[in-house]
N, C-alpha and C positions, 0 to 999 in steps of 0.2 A: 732180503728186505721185503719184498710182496709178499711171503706170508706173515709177519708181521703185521703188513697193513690190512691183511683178509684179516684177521685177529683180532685189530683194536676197530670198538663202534665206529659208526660214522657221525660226528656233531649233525644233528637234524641244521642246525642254522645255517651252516655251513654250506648242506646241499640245498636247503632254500633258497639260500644267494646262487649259487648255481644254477638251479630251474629257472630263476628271475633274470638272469642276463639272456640279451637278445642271441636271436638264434645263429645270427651271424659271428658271433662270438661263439658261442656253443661248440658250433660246426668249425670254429678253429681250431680248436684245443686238442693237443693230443693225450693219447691214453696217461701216458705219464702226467702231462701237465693237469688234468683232471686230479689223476692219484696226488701230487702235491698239493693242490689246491684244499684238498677236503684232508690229508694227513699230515703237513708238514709244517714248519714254521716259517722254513725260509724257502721260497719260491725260487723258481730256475728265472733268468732272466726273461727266457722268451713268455713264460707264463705274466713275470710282472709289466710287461710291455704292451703285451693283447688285453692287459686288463686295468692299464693304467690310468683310463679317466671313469672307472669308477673305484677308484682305490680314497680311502679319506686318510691324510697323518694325523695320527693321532699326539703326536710331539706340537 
């Protein structure tokens, strides 16, 4: 599955929300949850939890 993700672009927006969260967030995240964040749809739980008050529903 990671070479897949080396494969497909990275969304520029995607890693702009990324650079823009605080560094204490940053410095939580692990290599995987990074990889989800900027590839995936659905998020691991630990990722939606360290980032969940800046998450907006869109529902």
């Amino acid at each position: 599955m990671a070479n897949n993700r080396e494969k497909k672009p990275i969304d520029p927006a995607k890693m702009q929300v990324l650079r823009s969260l605080p560094i204490e967030i940053k410095q939580s995240l692990t290599r995987e949850e990074v990889d989800a964040f900027l590839h995936d749809e659905v998020w691991p739980d630990s990722l939606t939890e360290k980032l969940k008050d800046f998450l907006v529903d869109e529902n």
